[in-house]
N, C-alpha and C positions, 0 to 999 in steps of 0.2 A: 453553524447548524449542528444539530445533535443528530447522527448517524444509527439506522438499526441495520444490521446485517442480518437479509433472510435467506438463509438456504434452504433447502429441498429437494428432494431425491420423489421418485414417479410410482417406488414400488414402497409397501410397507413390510416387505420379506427382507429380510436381512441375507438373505443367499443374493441380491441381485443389487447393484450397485454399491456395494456396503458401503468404501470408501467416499464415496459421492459429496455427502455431504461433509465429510473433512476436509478433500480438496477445497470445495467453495470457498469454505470459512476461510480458509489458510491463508489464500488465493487474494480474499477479499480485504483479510485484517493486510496483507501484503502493498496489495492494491491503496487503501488507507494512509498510511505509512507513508508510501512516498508522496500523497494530493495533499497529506496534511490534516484528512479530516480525523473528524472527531467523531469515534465509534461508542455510544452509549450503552447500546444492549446486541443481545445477539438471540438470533428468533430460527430453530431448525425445527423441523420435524418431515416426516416420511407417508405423506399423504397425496394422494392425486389432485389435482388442480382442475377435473375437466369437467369435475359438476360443482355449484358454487354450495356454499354451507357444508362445506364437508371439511373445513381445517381449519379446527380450534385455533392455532398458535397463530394462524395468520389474522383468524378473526381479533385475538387478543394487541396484533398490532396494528391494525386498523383504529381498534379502541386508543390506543396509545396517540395514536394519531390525531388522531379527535378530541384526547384531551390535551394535546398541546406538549405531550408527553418526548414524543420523537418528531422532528421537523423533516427528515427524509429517508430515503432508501436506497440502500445497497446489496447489490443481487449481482448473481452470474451474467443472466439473460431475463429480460422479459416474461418470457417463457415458466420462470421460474417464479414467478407472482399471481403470473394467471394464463389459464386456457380454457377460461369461460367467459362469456360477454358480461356476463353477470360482475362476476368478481373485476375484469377492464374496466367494467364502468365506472365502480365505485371508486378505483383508484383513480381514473382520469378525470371524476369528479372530483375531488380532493384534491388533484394537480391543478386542476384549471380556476377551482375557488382560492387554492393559495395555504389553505392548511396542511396538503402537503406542497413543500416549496424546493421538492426534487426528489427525483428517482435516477441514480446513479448505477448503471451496469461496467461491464469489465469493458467495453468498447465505447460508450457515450451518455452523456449525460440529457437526461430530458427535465425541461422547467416550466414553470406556469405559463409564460412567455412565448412558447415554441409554437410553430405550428402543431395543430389536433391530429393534422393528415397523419402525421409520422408516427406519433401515437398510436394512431389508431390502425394504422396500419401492421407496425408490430402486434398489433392484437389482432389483429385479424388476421395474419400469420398461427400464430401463438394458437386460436381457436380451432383453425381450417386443420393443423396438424392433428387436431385428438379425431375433428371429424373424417377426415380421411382414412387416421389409424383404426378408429372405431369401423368402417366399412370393410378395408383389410383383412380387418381379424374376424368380424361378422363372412366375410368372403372362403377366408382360409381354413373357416371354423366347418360351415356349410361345404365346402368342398369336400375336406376330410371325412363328416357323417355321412356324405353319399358314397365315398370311395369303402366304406364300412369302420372308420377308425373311429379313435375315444379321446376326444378332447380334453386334457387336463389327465390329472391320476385317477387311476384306476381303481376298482376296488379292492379288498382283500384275497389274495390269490391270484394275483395278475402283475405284471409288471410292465414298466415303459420301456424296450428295449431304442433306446439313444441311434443307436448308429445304422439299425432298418427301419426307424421311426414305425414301430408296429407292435400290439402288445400282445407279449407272452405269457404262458404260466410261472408261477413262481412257483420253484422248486423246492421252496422251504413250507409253502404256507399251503398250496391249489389241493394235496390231498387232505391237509387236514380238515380245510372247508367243506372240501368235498363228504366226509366223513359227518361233518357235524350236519349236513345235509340229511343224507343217511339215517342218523339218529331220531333227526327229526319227524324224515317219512314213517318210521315204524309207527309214531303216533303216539309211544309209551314214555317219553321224554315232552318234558316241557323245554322252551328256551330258555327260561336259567339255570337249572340241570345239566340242559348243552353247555353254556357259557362255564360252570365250574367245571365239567368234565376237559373241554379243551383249553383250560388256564393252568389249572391243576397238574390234570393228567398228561397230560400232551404236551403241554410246558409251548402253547401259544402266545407269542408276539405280534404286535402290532410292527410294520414296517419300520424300521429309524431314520428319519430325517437329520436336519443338523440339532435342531433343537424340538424335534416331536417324536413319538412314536417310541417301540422299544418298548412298549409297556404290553399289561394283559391286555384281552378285549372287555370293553364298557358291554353293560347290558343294551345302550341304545344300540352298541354297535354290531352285537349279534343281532338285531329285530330288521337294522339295516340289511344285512347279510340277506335274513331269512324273507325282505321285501323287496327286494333290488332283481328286476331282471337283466340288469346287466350277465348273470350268470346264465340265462337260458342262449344268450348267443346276439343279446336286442342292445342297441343303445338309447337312451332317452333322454332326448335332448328338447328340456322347453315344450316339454305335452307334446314331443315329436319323437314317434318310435321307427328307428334306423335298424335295418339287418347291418350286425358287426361283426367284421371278419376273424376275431377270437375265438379262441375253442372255449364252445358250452362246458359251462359245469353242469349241469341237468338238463333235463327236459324240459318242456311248457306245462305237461300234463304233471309231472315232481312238483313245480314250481306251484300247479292251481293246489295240488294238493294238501302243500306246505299252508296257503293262505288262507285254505278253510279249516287246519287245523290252529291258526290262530288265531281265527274266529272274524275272519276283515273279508266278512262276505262282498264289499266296495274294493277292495287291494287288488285281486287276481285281473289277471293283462284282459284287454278287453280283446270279446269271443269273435277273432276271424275264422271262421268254419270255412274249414277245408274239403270243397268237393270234389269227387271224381271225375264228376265231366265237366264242369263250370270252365268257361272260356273256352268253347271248344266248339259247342253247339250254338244251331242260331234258328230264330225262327223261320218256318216258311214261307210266312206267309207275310209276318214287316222286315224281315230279317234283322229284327234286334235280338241280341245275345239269351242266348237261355238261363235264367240263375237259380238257384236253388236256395232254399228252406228247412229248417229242422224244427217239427213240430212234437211236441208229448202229451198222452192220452195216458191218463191213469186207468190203473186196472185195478178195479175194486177186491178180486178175486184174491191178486197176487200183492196188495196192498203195497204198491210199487209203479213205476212211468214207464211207458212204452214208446221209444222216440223214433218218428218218422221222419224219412226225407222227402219234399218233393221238385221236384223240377216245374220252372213254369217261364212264361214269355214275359220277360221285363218290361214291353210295352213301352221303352220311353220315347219315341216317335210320336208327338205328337199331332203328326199329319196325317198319321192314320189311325184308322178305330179296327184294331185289332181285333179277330175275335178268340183270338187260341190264348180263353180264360182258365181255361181248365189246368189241374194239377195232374204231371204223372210223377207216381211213386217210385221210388230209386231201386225197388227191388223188381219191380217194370220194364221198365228201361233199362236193367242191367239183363232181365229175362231175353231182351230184344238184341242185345249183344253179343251175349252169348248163341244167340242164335245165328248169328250172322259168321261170330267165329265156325260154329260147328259143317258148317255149308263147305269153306276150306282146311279142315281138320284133319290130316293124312295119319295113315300107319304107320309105326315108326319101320317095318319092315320097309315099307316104301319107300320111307325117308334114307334106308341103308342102302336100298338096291339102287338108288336114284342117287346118290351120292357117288359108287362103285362104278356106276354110267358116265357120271360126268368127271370121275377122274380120268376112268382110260378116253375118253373126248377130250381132257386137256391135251394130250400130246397131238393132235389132230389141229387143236386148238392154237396151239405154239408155232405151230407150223404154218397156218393161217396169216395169224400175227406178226410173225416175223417177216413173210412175203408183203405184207400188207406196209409194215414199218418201213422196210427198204423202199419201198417204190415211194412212198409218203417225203421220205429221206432223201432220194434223188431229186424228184419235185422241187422240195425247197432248195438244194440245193442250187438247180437250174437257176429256179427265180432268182435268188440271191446273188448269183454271176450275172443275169441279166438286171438287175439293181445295179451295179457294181460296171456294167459296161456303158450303160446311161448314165452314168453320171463322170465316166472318162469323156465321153461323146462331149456332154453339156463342159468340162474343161478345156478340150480341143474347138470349144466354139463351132463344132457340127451342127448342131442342135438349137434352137433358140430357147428361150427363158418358159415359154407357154408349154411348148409342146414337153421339157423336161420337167417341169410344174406337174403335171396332168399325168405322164406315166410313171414317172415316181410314185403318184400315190397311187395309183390303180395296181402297182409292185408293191408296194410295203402293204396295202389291204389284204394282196392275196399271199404274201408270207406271212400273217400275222393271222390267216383261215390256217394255212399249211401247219405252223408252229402247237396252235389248235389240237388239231385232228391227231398231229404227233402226240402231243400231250394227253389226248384224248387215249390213243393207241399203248399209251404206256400204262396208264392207270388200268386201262379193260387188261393187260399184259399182269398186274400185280391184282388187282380185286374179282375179278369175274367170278373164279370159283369159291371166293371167301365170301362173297357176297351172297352166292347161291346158294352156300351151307347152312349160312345165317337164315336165309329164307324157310329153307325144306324145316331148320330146326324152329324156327317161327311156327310153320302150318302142323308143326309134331303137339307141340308144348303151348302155343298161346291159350289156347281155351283155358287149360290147366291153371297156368297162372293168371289168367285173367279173375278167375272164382277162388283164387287163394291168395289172391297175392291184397299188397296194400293200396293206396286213394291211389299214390304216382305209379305206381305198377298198371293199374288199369287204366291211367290215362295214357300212358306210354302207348298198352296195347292199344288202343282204340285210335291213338294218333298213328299207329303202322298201320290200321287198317284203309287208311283213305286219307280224303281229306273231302271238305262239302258238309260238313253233317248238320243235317235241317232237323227240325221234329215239327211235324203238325198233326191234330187229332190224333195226339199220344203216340205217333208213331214216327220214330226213325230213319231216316234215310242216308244211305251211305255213301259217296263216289266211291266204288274201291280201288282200290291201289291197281295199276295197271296188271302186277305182276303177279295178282292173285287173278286176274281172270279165267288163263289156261288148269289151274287147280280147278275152281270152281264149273266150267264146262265140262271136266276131262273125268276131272277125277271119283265123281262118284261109279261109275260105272266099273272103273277096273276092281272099286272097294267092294261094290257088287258080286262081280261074278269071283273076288277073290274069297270072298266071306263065303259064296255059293258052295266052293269046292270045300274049304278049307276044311267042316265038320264030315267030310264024307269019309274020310281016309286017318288015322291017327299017323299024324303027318310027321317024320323025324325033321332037325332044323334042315338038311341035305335037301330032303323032300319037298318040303315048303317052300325055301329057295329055289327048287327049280320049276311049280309052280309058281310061283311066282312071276317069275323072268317069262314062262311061259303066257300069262294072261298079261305079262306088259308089253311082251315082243309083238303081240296082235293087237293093243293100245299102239305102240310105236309106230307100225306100218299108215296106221289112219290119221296120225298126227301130221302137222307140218313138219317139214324136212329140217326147219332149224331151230333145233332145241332154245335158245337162248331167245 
């Protein structure tokens, strides 16, 4: 019989397997040699097997086959002819009609003759391997975009760092992109102006592989650059956009900007508006989520768009008929929060003299604590000896099985309250007055930065102020924070009579401080007894 040797290698990158197919061949004319046969031709190439119609060279001896050309085959493995039912089939059809009259591997010979099972069962070996690697890497692929990584190479100005499996900037390229970014935003630059300026001038390279790269950048490959948000911080994988754990080379708002300057009013990342209070708020009345809107109103006057936000009731509860249709406007609804801030809004003088309180209170405080610690300390200790003497008992056989069952755990419940309260005792021991600072400087400064600051900044404030927040018929409501309440009770009144005196006397700071202290010691006296 007239023999065709096929080998084949899985990857068509010459970095991976390279040797692959010389072993086969080697292996196989080896193999050859000693059985005696007769090797006619030889059939390699470096194409995948797992979808059919995708290898020429294999297709070309199939032909061979058919014309009577080659009567059999020599292979590594199975595996190596095919890992698709498509392409199995058509050879076990040829084995089983007799025009192929054998398929010889390095382990066994299969012939027209044989049972189909064994056949077909190396094939269905042979297939099951791509379908399971295929879910794997589908698996390991998807895992990585959630974790925030980048599958495969990166773009220009980025690198694969190997041994944290996690990509970097590259040192050589990330400022210069950076730069051509830059150039771009000005708006006085075209992208091939860019492209000469950073080939030329800047003496830009594309990365070197074994056999790519190393060269200038193509024009498609600055367009790529200038269209890729892999740079704002996004990965996009498959019409699927992943937050990636790489450092941004720009912004989102760089990025829209770049695409309307090259004119791909379709290109710019699709618009997730970002609200200050969205996911926070909920209806009253279905309690579904509040969402918000951005609408524009031209101004004929200012031949220019005027763009509104409004909050309104997503309504997707079907089971009920909502009726909170209505829209409130963000500049509204921010009126209503800030209103809510100003109610617990302290003096920063207060916030000094009340900070000055609650230090000389710490040492009062520690002392407290420390009595408190110790007896908490002895407790556990007790139970723990009493743990510890029941379960001598239950060794001496004192004791029977039930009754040691049952106070064991009723001991380890109430060490495991004790351990608690200890733990509890330590932290109020390290946070109490850090916590309180943050607070006083919270009721000084939130308003402030609530109306200066940015979208996260005032959701932040709004999420210190409570939690519950409903809106129905445009209006707000808030649970407050437990720990604003005595502010909000207490404290307008000392702001009163302090504001009362304060214009009557041109006060030096000495002066003012001891009013001060004066109109809070007669606050102090009507308050509760424990500050905390």
């Amino acid at each position: 019989m007239k023999y065709a040797i096929y080998a084949r290698k899985s990857s068509e990158s010459e970095e991976r397997q390279v040797q692959s197919i010389d072993d086969q061949v080697n292996s196989l004319k080896k193999l050859a040699n000693e059985l005696g046969l007769n090797v006619c031709a030889v059939y390699t190439e470096a194409k995948s097997a797992k979808m059919p119609n995708n290898r020429p060279v294999f297709a070309e001896l199939i032909d061979t086959i058919k014309n009577g050309e080659i009567d059999a085959i020599l292979c590594w493995q199975m595996n190596r002819l095919f890992r698709n039912p498509v392409d199995s089939g058509n050879v076990s059809w040829l084995l089983q009609k007799g025009v192929l009259k054998a398929v010889r591997t390095y382990e066994r010979e299969y012939l027209p003759e044989d049972n189909v099972v064994l056949f077909s069962l190396e094939s269905g070996v042979a297939n099951q391997f791509i379908l399971d690697l295929v879910k794997n890497v589908k698996r390991g692929v998807q895992c990585k975009l959630e974790k925030g990584g980048t599958p495969g190479i990166p773009p220009i100005g980025y690198l694969n760092d190997r041994l944290e499996k996690t990509i970097i900037i590259d040192p050589e390229r990330f400022t210069i992109v950076r730069k051509m970014w830059d150039l771009m935003l000005t708006g006085n630059y075209t992208a091939p102006k860019i492209l000469k300026i950073a080939n030329k001038e800047w003496g830009l390279r594309t990365r070197k592989f074994k056999r790519l790269g190393g060269r200038e950048l193509s024009m498609s490959g600055i367009y790529k650059i200038f269209t890729n948000q892999y740079y704002t911080g996004l990965v996009i994988h498959k019409d699927k956009t992943y937050q990636g754990n790489h450092q941004p080379m720009i912004t989102f708002d760089e990025y829209d900007r770049v695409q309307e300057l090259l004119g791909r009013k379709g290109k710019p990342r699709p618009k997730n508006h970002e609200f200050a209070f969205t996911g926070m708020i909920r209806c009253a009345e279905c309690g579904c989520l509040i969402t918000a809107e951005t609408k524009k109103k031209y101004i004929k006057s200012k031949n220019s768009y005027n763009h509104y936000t409004y909050y309104h009731c997503t309504r997707k509860r079907k089971d009920l008929d909502c009726s909170q249709k209505n829209c409130l406007r963000e500049d509204e609804l921010t009126a209503q929060i800030d209103a809510e801030l100003a109610k617990f809004t302290i003096l920063p003088q207060f916030k000094d003299w009340a900070l000055q309180v609650l230090n000389k209170q710490n040492d009062q405080e520690i002392l407290n604590r420390a009595k408190t610690y110790e007896m908490q300390q002895r407790t556990l200790t007790k139970t723990q000896q009493e743990l510890d003497n029941l379960s001598r008992m239950r060794y001496r056989e004192e004791i029977d099985e039930d009754f040691y069952t049952r106070e064991k755990s009723q001991l380890q419940e109430k060490i495991s309250r004790l351990r608690e309260q200890v733990r509890l005792t330590e932290d109020r021991a390290d946070k109490w007055l850090e916590l309180t600072e943050k607070a006083f400087d919270f009721a000084v400064y939130a308003r402030a930065r609530f109306n200066e600051g940015d979208l996260m900044t005032k959701k932040e404030i709004l999420s210190a102020l409570g939690s519950n927040f409903l809106l129905k018929d445009g209006i707000i409501s808030i649970n407050r924070a437990e720990w604003l309440e005595p502010i909000v009770k207490s404290y307008p009144a000392i702001e009163k009579e302090y504001l009362r005196l304060e214009p009557a006397i041109n006060f030096a700071n000495k002066e003012k401080t001891e009013e001060l202290t004066s109109v809070i010691s007669r606050w102090q006296g009507r308050k509760e007894s424990n500050p905390q």
